[in-house]
Backbone as JSON, one array per atom type, in Angstrom:
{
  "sequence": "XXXXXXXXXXXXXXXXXXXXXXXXXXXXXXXXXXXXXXXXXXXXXXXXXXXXXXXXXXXXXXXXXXXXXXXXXXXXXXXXXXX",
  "N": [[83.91, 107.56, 104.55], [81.82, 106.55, 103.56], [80.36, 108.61, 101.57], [82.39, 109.03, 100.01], [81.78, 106.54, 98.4], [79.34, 107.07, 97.55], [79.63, 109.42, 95.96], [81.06, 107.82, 93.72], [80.84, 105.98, 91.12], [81.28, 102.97, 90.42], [83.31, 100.74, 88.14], [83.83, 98.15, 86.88], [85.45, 97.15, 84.6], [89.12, 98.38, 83.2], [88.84, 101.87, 82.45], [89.66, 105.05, 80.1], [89.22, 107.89, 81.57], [87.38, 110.79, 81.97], [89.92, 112.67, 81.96], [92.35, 111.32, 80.11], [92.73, 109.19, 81.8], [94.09, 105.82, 82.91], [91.9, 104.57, 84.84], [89.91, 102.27, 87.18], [87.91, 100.53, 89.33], [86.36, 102.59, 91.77], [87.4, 104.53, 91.28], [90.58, 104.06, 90.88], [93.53, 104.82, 90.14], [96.4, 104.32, 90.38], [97.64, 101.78, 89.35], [96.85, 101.01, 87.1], [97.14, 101.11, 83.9], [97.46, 102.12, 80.52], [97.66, 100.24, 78.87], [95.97, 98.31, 79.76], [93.0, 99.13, 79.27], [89.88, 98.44, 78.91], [90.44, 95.9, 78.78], [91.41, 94.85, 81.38], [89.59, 93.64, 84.17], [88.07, 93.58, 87.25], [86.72, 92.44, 90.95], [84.13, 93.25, 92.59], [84.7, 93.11, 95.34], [87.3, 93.28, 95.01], [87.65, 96.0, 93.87], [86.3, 97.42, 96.47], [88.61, 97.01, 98.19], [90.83, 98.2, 96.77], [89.8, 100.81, 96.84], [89.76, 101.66, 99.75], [92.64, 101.0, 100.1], [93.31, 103.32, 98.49], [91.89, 105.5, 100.04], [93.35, 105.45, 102.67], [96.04, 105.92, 101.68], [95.63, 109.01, 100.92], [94.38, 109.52, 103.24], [96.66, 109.43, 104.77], [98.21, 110.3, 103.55], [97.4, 113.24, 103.87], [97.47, 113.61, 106.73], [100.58, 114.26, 106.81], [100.56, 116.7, 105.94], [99.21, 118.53, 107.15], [99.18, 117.53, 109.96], [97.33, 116.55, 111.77], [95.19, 113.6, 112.7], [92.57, 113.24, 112.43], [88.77, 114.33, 112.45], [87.41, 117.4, 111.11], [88.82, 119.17, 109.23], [90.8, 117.05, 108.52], [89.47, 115.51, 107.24], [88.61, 116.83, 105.38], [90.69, 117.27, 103.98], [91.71, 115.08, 103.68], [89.94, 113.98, 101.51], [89.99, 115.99, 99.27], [92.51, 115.26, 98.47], [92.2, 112.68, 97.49], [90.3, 113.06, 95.42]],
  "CA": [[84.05, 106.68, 103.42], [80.23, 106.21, 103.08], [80.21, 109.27, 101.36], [82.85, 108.48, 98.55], [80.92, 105.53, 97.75], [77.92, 107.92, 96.74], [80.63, 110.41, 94.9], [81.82, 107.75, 93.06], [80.43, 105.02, 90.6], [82.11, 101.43, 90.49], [83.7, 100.27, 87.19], [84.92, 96.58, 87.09], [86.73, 97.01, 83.72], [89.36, 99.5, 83.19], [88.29, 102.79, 81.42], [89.95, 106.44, 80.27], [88.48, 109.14, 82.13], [87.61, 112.24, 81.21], [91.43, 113.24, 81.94], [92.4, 110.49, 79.43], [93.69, 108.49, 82.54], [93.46, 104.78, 83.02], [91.22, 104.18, 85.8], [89.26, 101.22, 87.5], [86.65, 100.52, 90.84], [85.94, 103.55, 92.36], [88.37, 105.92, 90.73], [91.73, 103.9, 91.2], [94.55, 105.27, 88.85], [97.77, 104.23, 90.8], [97.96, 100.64, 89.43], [96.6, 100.52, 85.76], [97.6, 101.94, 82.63], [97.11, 101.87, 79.21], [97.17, 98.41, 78.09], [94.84, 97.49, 80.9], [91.91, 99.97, 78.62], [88.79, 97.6, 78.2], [90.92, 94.2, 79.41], [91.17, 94.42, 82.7], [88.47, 93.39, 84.85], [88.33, 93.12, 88.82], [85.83, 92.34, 91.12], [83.29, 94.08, 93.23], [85.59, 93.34, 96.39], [89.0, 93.96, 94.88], [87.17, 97.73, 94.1], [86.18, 98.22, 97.65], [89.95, 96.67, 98.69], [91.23, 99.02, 96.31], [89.29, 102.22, 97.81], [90.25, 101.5, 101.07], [94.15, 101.28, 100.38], [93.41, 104.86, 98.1], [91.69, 106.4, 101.01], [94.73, 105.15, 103.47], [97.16, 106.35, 100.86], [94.92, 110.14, 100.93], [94.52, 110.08, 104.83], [97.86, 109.5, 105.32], [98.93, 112.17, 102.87], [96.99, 114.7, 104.71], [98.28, 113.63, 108.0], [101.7, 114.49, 106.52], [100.25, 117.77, 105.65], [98.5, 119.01, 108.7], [99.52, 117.17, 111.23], [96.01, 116.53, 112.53], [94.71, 112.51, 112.5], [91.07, 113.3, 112.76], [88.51, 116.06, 112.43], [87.0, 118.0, 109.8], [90.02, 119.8, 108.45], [91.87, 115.92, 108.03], [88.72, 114.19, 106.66], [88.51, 117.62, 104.02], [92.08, 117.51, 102.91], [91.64, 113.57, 102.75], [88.67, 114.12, 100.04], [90.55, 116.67, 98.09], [93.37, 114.57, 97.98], [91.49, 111.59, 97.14], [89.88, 113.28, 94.16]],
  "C": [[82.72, 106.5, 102.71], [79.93, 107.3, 101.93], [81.01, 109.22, 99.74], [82.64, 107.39, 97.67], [79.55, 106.49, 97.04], [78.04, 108.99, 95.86], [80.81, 109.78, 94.0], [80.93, 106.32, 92.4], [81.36, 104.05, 90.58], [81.78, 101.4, 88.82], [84.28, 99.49, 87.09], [85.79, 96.33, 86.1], [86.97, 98.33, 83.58], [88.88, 100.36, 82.34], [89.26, 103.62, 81.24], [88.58, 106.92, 80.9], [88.45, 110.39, 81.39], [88.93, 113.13, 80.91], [92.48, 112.53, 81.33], [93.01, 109.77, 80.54], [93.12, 107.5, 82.7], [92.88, 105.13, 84.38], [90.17, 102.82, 86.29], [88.65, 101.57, 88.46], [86.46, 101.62, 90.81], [87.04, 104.81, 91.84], [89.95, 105.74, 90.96], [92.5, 103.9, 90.0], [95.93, 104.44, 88.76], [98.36, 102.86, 90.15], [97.89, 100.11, 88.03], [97.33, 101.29, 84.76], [96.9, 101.31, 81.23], [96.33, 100.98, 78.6], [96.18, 97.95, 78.93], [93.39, 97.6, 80.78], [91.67, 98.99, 78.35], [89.15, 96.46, 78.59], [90.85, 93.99, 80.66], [89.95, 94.76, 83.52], [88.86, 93.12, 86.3], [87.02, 92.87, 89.32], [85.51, 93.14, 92.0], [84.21, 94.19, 94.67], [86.91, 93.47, 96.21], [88.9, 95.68, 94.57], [87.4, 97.69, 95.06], [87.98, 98.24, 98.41], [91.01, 97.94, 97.89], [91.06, 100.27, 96.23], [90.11, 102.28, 99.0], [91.56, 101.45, 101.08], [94.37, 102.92, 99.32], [93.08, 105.49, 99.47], [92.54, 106.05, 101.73], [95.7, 105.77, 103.18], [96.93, 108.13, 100.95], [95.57, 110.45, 102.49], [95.92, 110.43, 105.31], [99.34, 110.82, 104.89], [98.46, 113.57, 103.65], [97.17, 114.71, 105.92], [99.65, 114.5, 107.9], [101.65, 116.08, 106.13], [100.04, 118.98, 106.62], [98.73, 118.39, 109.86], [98.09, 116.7, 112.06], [95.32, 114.91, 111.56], [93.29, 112.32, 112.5], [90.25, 114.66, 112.83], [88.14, 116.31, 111.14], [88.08, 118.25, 108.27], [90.71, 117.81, 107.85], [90.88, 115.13, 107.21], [88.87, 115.03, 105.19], [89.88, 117.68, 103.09], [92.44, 115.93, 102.39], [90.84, 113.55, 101.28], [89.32, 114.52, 99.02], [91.82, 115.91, 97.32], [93.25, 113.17, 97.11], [91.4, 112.04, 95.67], [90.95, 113.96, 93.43]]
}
């Protein structure tokens, strides 16, 4: 996790991304949209709270993938999935 903290800059109000997609904290898509561009604001610990149930949401996808809960291969298909 330490590692996608140093991948990823913190943004407390929502933005587009380069892929015109809403986004917020650390690169969370799943929850905002549109209308939420420039208005919505969160805070520094609803980011990290909101990493931490993306990376859960990742890991658990690549569990479902590979079969393997730990390990190189599950942390690398967490990342990719992540991003």
């Amino acid at each position: 996790m330490t590692l996608l903290y140093i991948m990823r800059l913190l943004f407390l109000v929502c933005y587009l991304d380069a892929a015109d997609v809403p986004t917020i904290g650390y690169g969370h898509t799943a929850t905002v949209g549109r209308a939420d561009v420039g208005v919505l604001k969160i805070t520094k610990d609803k980011a990290h709270a909101l990493l931490l149930q993306d990376i859960k949401w990742a890991s658990m996808s690549a569990y479902a993938i590979t079969g393997y809960s730990s390990g190189n291969v599950h942390d690398a298909i967490t990342s990719f999935i992540f991003n």
